[in-house]
C-alpha positions in Angstrom: -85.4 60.2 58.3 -84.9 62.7 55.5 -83.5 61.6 52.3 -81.6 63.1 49.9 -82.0 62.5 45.6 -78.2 61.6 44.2 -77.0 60.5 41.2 -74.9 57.2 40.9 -73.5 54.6 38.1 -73.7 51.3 38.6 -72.8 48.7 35.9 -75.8 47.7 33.8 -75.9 43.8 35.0 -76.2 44.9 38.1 -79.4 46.9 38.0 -80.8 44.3 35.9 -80.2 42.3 38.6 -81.4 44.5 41.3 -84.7 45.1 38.9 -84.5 41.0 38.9 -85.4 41.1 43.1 -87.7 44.3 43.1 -90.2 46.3 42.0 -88.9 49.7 40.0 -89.8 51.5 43.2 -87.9 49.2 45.5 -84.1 50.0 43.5 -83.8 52.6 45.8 -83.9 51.3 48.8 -82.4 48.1 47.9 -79.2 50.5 46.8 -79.9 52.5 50.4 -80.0 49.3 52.2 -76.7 48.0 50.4 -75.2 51.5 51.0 -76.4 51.0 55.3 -74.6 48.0 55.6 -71.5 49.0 54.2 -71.6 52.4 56.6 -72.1 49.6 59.1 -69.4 47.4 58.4 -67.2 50.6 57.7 -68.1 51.8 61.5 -67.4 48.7 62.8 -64.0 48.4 61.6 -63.3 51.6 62.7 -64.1 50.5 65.7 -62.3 47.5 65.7 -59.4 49.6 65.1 -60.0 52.4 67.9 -59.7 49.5 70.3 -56.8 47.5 68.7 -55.0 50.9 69.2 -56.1 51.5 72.5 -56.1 47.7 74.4 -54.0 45.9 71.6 -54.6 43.0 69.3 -56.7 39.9 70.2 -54.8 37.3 71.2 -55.2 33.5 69.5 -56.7 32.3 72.5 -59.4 35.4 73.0 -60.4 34.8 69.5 -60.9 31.3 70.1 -63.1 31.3 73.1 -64.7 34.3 71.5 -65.9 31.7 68.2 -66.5 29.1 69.9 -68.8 31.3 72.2 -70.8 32.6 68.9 -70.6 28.9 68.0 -72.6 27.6 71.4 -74.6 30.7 70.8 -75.4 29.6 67.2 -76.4 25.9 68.3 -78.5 27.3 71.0 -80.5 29.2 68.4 -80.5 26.6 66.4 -82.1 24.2 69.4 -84.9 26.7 69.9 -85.7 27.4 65.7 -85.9 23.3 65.3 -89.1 21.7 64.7 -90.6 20.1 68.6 -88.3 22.6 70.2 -89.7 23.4 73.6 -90.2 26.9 73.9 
């Protein structure tokens, strides 16, 4: 991927804490990293909003059965990562 040198400002305590995690080399791409994950949430809610327009808001009950579906998901993972798990 190519990359591209930019200027930012960022408050002081902030680098310091960044510098606190990484080696000098490493600020960039923990700032790149930070910076992905925001594009990522920003496309997803994007998303999210393409489809609200197009098939209208979730009801109560879809976003019920849609946690508790991440929930058995979440347990099942949890099943397999414990200790004597079978695999």
């Amino acid at each position: 991927m190519a990359t591209r040198k930019i200027t930012i400002t960022v408050p002081d305590e902030l680098v310091e804490s960044i510098k606190g995690r990484v080696d000098a080399r490493g600020v960039s791409a923990y700032i790149a990293a930070a910076a992905a994950h925001q594009d990522a949430m920003d496309r997803l809610r994007e998303l999210g909003d393409r489809l609200e327009d197009e098939y209208g808001s979730v009801t109560a009950e879809e976003e019920r059965a849609a946690l508790e579906r991440i929930a058995a998901i979440d347990d099942w993972h949890d099943e397999k990562r414990s200790p004597g798990a079978a695999a």
